[in-house]
N, C-alpha and C positions, 0 to 999 in steps of 0.2 A: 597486879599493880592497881593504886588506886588512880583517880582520875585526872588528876593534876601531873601522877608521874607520866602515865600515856600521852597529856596532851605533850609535854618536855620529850619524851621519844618522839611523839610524830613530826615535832620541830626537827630532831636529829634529824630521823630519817628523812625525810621531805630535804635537807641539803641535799640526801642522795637520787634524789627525784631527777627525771630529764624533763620535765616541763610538759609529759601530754597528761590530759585529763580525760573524764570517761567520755566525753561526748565523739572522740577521735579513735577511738577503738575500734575493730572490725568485726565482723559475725567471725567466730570460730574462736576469736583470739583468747588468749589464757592469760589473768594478770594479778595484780595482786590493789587493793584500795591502800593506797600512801598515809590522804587524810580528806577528811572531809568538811570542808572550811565551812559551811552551813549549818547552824547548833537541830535547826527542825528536821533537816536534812539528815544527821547524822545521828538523832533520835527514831527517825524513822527506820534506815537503814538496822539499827541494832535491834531493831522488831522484828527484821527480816531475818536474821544472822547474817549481814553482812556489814560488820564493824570495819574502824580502820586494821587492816593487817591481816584480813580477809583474801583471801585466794576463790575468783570466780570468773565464768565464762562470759563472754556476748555471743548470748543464739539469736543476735537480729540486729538491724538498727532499721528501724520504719523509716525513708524519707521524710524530710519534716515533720516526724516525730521521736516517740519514745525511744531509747534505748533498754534493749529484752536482756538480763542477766539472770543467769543459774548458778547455785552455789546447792550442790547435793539435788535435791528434787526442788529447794524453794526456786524459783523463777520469780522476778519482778521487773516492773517496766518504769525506767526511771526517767523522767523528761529532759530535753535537750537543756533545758536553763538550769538547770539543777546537775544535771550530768558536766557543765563548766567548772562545776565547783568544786568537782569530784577528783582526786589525785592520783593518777594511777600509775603503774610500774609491770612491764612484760614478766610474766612469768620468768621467762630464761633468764631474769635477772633478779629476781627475789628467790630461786630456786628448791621452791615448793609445788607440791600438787596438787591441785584440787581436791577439796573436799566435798 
């Protein structure tokens, strides 16, 4: 797909969104990224391999800070104001597995 169709699907999907973001996530939990309303945000992110529509874990959330996600071996730590922006979905409802 080119970039304009993605951003119109992640409009779709994001109606199917329940409203948490990554900053609300738990260590262990398994989810999938919705969208990522931030353009630097979601430049970065696709550095990492973790675009919208991305299936990956939280192995942490530091107290007043960073939130720690895995997707395969990449690990990155995303900050709490940044992680609000971030649109996420449980696993058991995107019903994918990690990559």
């Amino acid at each position: 797909m080119r970039g304009r169709q993605r951003r119109e699907q992640a409009r779709i999907e994001k109606t199917d969104w329940d409203g948490r973001t990554l900053d609300s996530v738990r260590a262990g939990e398994m989810f999938e990224i919705v969208c990522i309303e931030d353009a630097a945000a979601r430049l970065s992110a696709l550095r990492f391999g973790m675009a919208e529509g991305s299936v990956v874990s939280c192995i942490t959330r530091i107290p007043a800070g960073p939130v720690v996600l895995r997707r395969g071996r990449q690990e990155i730590a995303v900050g709490r104001g940044i992680a609000r922006g971030i649109c996420v979905r449980p696993c058991t409802e995107c019903g994918l597995e990690a990559n």
